[in-house]
C-alpha positions, 0 to 999 in steps of 0.5 A: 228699576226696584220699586220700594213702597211703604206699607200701613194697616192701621185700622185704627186710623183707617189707613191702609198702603200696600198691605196686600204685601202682608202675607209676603211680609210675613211668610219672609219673618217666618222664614229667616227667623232663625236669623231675625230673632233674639229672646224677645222675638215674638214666639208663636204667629199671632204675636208674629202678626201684632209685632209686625202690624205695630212695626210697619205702622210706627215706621210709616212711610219707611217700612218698603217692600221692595219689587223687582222689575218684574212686580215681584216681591224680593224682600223688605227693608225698614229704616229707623233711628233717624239723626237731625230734624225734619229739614236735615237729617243726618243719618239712619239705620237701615234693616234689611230681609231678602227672600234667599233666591235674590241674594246676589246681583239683585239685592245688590242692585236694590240697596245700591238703588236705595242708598243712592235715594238716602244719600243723595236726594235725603242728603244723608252723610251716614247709613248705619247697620247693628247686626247680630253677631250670628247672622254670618249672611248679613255681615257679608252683605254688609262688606259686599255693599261697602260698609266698614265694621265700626265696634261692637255692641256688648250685650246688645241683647239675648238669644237663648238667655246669653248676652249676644253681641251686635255688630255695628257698621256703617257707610259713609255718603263720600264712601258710596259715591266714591264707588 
């Protein structure tokens, strides 16, 4: 079983969770930048730090770092744009960044574990992902879990002062349970 806990470090609240992952976090956005990044992208580490730190505490408790079986950290994923209310939510946006050794069977195995929590004890309908038209790797992810391109997203954003495009997909809760 893949563990996914939530992180803080607000200091201002004087709450922290797991925020020994910090550093794992950090060197994972380090890493895949090239990926991750558009024109408002933090451009140096201090800026990398607060971009983050305000990330993780304003998406309390659904900013997971995700372990392995082992204890292991393997990636990170943060969850937004929720749909419904406090009783019922619809749907959300799922983000996702893996450290490339577990690309495969274990990333895999994590999110099939995580979207059956979102589905089926959150009782979603819909996990939505926008992926930027260059990252090739996360739009094979994304058809390797299931979802289905819906459109694209014109000018989403800049990256190197052009428009770039996003790539939306989602996965519906029968689609998933359906296999």
């Amino acid at each position: 079983m893949y563990k996914f806990l939530p992180i803080i470090a607000n200091k201002t609240k004087d709450k922290y969770e797991n925020f020994e992952y910090l550093p794992f976090v950090m060197n994972l956005f380090n890493e895949y930048k090239d990926l991750l990044t558009d024109d408002y992208y933090p451009k140096n580490q201090e800026e990398l730090v607060y971009f983050l730190l305000n990330e993780i505490n304003s998406l309390y408790p659904w900013f997971l770092i995700i372990l392995n079986p082992e204890n292991e950290p393997i990636g990170v994923t943060f969850i937004s744009h929720w749909h419904g209310n406090k009783t019922k939510y619809h749907s959300c946006q799922i983000h996702a960044v893996f450290e490339k050794k577990y690309w495969g069977t274990p990333v895999k195995e994590a999110s099939n574990q995580l979207f059956n929590y979102l589905f089926n004890s959150l009782n979603l309908e819909r996990i939505q992902m926008e992926i930027p038209d260059f990252n090739r790797p996360a739009q094979i992810y994304a058809y390797q879990m299931g979802f289905k391109k819906e459109g694209i997203v014109r000018h989403a954003t800049f990256k190197n002062n052009k428009p770039l495009n996003h790539i939306l997909f989602s996965l519906i809760k029968e689609e998933f349970n359906n296999g």
